[in-house]
N, C-alpha and C positions, 0 to 999 in steps of 0.2 A: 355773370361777370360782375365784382361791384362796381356799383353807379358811381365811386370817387375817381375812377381812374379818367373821367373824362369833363370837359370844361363846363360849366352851367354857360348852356345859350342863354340863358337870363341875361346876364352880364355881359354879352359882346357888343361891341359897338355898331349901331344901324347902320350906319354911314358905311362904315365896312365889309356889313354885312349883306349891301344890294349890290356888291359890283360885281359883275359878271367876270368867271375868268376869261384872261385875257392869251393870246394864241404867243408863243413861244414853244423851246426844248423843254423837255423832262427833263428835269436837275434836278440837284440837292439845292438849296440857297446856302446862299456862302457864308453870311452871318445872321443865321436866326434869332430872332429877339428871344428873351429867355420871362419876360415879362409874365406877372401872373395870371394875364388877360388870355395870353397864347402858349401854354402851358402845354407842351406836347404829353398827349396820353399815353404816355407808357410808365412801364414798374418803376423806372431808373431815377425818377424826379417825384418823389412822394410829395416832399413840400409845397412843390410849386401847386397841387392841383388846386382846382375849386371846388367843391362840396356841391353836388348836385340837390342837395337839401335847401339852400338859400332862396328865399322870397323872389318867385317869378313875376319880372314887369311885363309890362303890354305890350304885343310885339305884334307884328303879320302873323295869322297863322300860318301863311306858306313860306316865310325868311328862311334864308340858310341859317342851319347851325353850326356855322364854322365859328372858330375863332377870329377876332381879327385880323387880316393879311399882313405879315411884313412887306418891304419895301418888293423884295423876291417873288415871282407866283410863276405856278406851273404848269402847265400843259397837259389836259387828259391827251393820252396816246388813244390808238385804235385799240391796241394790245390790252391797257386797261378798260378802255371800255368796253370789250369780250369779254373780257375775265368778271367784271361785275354782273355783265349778264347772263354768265355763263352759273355765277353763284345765285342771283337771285333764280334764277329758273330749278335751282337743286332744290334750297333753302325757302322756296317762295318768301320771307321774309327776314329783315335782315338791318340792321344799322351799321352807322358809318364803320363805327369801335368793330366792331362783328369782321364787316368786310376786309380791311385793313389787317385787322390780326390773322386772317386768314389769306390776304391774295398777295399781301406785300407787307411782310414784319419787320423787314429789312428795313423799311421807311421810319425814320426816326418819330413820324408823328402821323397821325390819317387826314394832313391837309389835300395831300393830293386824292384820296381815295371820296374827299367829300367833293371836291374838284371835280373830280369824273361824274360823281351821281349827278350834281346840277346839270353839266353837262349833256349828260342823259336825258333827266328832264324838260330840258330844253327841245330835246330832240323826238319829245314826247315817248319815250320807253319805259321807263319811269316812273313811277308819283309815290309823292309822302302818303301814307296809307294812314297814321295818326303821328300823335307823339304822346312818347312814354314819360311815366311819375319824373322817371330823372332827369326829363329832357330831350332827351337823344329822339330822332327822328326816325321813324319804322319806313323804310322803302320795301314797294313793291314794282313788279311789273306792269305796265299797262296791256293793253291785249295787244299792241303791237309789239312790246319788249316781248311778248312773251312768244311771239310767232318766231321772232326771229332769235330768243334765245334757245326754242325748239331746234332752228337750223346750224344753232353752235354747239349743240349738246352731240355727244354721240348717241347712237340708237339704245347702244346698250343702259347707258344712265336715265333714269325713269326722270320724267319732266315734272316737278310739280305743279299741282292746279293753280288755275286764275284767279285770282284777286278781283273779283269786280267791284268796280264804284258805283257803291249806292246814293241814291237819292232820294228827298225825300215830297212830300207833298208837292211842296211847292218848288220842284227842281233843283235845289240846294245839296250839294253834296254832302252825304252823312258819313261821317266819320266812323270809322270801321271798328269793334270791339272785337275780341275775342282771344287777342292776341296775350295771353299766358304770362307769366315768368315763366313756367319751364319750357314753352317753346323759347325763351329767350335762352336759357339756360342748355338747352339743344343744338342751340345753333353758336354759342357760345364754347360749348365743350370740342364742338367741330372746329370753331378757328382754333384757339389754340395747340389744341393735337398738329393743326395743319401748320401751322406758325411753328411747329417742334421739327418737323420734315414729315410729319406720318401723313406722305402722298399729297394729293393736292383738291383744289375743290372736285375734283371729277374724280375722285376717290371715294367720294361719298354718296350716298342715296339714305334718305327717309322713309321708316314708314314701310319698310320692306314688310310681307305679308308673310306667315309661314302658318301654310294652314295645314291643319289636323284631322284626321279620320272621322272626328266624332262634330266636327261642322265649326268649330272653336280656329280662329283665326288670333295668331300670337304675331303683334306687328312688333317691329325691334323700329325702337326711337332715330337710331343712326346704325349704317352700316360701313364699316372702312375696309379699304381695302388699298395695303401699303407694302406690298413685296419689297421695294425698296429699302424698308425700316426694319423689314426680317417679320412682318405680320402679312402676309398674305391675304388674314380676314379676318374682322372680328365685328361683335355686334356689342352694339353701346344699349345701355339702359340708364338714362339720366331721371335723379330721384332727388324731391325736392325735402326731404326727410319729412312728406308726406302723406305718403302711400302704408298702411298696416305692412310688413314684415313678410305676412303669409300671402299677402299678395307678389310679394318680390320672391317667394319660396316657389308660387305656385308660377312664375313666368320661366324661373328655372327649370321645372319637373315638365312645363310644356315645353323648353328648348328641347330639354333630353327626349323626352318623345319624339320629337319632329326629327334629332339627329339620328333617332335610332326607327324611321319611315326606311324600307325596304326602297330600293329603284324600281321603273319600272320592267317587268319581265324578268327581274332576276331571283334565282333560284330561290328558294327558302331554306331548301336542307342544306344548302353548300353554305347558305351566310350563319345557319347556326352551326355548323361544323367550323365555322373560320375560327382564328383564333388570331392575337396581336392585331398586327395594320392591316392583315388582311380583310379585317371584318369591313374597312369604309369601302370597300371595291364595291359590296352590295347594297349602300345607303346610298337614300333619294340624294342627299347633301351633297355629296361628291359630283354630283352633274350638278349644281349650281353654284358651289362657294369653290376657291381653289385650293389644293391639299395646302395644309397650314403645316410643312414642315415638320410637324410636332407629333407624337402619340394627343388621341386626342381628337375632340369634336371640337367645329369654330371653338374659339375664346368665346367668351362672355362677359363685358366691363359693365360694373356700376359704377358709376361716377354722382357723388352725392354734394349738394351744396344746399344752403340755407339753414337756419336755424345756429345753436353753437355746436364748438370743435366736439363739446362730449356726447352731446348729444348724435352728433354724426356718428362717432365711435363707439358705443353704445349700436347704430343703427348695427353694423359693420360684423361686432361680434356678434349679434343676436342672431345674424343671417347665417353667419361662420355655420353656428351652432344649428342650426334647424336647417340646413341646405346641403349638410356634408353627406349623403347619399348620392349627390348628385357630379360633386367635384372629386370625393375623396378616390376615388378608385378602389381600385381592387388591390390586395398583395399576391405578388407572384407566390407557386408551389415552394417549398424548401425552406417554409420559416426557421424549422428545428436544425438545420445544416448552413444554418449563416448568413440567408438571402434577407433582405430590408427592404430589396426595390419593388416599388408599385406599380402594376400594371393601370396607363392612364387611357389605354386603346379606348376604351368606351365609357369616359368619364367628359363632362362639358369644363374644360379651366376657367375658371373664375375669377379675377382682379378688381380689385376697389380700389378707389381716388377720390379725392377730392378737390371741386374747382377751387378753392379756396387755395387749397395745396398744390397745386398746380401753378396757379397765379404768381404765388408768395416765392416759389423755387424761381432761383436763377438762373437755371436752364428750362424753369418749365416744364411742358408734360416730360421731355429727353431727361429730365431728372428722376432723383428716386421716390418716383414719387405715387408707386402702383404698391400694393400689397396682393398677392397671391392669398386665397383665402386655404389656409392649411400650415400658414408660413405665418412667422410674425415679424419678420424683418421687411423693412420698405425698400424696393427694389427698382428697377428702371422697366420698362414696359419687357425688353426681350427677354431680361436675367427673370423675369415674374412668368413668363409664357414657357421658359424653358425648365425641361423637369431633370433634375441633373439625379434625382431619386426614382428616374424611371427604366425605360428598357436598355441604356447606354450601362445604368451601375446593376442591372438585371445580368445582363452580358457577361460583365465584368467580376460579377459574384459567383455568377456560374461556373463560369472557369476557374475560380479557385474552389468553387466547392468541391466540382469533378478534378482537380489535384489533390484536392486533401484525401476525396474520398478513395482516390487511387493508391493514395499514398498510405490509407489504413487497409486497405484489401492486400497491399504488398505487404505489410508488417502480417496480418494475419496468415497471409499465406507463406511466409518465410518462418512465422512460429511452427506451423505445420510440415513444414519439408521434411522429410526422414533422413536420418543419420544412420552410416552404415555399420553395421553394429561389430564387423572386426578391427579397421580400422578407426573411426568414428569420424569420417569425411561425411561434409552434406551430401546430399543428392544431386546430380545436377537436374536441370529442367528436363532434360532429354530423355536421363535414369529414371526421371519419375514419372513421367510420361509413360515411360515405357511398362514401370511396376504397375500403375492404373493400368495397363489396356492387358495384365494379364490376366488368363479368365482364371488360374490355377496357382493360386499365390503357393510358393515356395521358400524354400532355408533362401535361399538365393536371392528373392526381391528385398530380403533384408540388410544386402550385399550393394553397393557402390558400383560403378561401374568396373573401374580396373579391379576390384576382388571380384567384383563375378567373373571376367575373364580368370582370371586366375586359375579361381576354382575348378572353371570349365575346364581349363585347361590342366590341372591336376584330375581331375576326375575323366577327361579322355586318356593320359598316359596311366591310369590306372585301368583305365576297360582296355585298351589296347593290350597292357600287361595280362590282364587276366583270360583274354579273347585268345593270345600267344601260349600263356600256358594250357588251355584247354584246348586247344588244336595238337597243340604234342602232347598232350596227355591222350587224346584221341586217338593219336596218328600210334602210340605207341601200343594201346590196345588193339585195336585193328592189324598190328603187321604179324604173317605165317607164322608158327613154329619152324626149328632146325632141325631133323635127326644128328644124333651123334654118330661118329664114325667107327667103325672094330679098330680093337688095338692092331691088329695087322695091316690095317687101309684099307686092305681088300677084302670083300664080303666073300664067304664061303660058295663056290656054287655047287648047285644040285647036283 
């Protein structure tokens, strides 16, 4: 996140700065000072902020870093004091700016979100764990926050580990190092996705494991999971554009690995025989992540910040290029017949962002502010995870290609239909059917139907004619002789 968008504790007033809040309703205050001492950290008031750069005075190292109180102050609820220990227990670390954009963004400023953590502390759950270059206070949980944010977590959300307070020789507590920009950067990328709607702090988990055959354990930085925003899953990879390129190549080619891990007990010849969506039925993934709606393995987000714009973009295409084995997919059969669409069944989707860019939008991550690596138009998180060039215009191609292709088997079979060769009528289907199934092609298959009747029917009244005359030609050979009779009738007798 950058360190402008929040007040320098340097400059808040001490006096203001010890006084315990004080017990009342959760409000809004009705007229907040707009002063540049109390300058609410958010995008909307660029002017007002204070540069967390300016020369830090002497202070408690345990003082709040709030701004100074208007006249107004609010009340930690119960509701927010679960919700913050429900995030530190995810996030194990975490600032005010952090919390805030993540549990409550609606809040025009994070006074109350700093509100609650004192509170906290108070209650001993709690403790500032150090403070960061820019100021800002790093909370952790104490071992009691942490028992009992174990009891507000559900089982399914993995707990993160304790934060213990070190000490040093001589019993003094040692201020804790280790703590990153990019774990800041981590936990940063998590509120504002959260601050956009994509789910809530118990949507997320760190640090998720996905181990590999060959002993190689691939942890993904963040995992989300936000059915309600139309993403079901996805796994974050936040990159300070530090990491070599082939290392971000090679995180990819072990997701695809681990997507493409068999279940256990299931078949191996039936998952290489599957074919489209049927292939994730027989993948480890599908009993852990939930079906993403999508052709397709989990998504996969890079989210890059630090360093400048060109250089992020520069990181962006480099990856494009050396990673597209792994997102591009496949093209369906029937390139030469019309088809376009890409089979993404077994390909990992891929989107890049920038926190910077994220930030800067006015809606934020809900803006367009994802790039699909294959694509070079910037798109919104769902338009960038949906493949409008996969098995929907696969479908859709198909069917016109099995019209067209029906529709040139009918032209060639209609050039081939026979014409009868006295009249010159086509055949019909039935005619020619009929001329195919004779085994004794004749004058007559050359004949239409009504001339074949015809014909038949002149060539029966001609055999019947001929049948007629050769019966009395017959009949007239075969009949007795007559003797004649004597001129006087009567025969002489003896």
């Amino acid at each position: 996140m950058p360190t402008d968008h929040m007040p320098d504790p340097a400059h808040e007033d001490r006096a203001a700065r010890d006084r315990r809040p004080c017990d009342g309703v959760d409000q809004v205050p009705q007229a907040p000072s707009t002063g540049p001492s109390i300058a609410p950290s958010t995008a909307t008031s660029p002017t007002r902020r204070i540069s967390a750069g300016q020369p830090r005075t002497s202070r408690l190292r345990d003082a709040f870093d709030n701004p100074p109180r208007p006249a107004q102050v609010w009340k930690p609820t119960g509701v927010r004091r679960k919700e913050v220990l429900r995030a530190l227990g995810i996030f194990q670390r975490a600032t005010a700016d952090q919390l805030w954009r993540m549990l409550r963004p609606a809040d025009r400023h994070d006074r109350i979100t700093r509100d609650t953590l004192n509170a906290l502390k108070d209650s001993g759950l709690v403790r500032v764990e150090t403070r960061l270059e820019s100021g800002h206070q790093l909370w952790v949980l104490t071992e009691k926050g942490h028992k009992e944010a174990k009891l507000l977590l559900p089982k399914t959300v993995r707990l993160s580990a304790l934060r213990k307070l070190e000490y040093d020789d001589e019993g003094r507590p040692v201020q804790a190092d280790g703590y990153d920009e990019h774990a800041a950067a981590v936990t940063s990328t998590a509120a504002v996705l959260t601050g956009a709607g994509y789910g809530t702090p118990l949507s997320w988990q760190t640090e998720i494991a996905h181990r590999l055959p060959y002993g190689y354990t691939q942890y993904a930085d963040l995992t989300m999971r936000a059915p309600d925003a139309g993403v079901p899953a996805m796994l974050l990879e936040v990159d300070r554009v530090t990491e070599p390129v082939d290392d971000l190549v090679d995180k990819l080619r072990r997701y695809h690995e681990w997507f493409e891990l068999l279940a256990p007990k299931a078949d191996a010849a039936k998952a290489m025989a599957a074919r489209g969506a049927a292939v994730h039925d027989f993948r480890l993934w599908s009993r852990i992540y939930p079906a993403t709606g999508r052709e397709g393995y989990v998504p996969v987000a890079f989210v890059f910040t630090g360093k400048t714009a060109a250089q992020r973009e520069s990181r962006m295409r480099r990856l494009e290029q050396a990673a597209r084995r792994y997102f591009a997919g496949e093209p369906y059969p029937g390139r030469g017949v019309g088809i376009t669409a890409v089979d993404y069944h077994q390909a990992v989707p891929v989107v890049v962002t920038e926190l910077e860019r994220i930030t800067a939008d006015p809606a934020g991550a809900a803006g367009a502010v994802w790039r699909r690596l294959g694509r070079d138009e910037w798109q919104t998180l769902t338009q960038a995870l949906d493949n409008p060039d996969g098995e929907q215009l696969y479908q859709v191609q198909l069917r016109e290609a099995r019209r067209r292709q029906a529709e040139r088997e009918a032209a060639e079979r209609e050039a081939q239909r026979p014409v009868c060769t006295q009249c010159g009528t086509k055949f019909t289907d039935e005619r020619w059917q009929e001329t195919k199934r004779s085994s004794w092609p004749g004058e007559w298959d050359r004949l239409c139907g009504p001339c074949k009747r015809q014909a038949a029917d002149r060539a029966e009244a001609e055999r019947v004619a001929r049948r007629q005359a050769e019966e009395a030609e017959r009949a007239a050979a075969e009949a007795p002789a007559v003797k004649p009779r004597s001129r006087f009738g009567i025969g002489r007798r003896r």
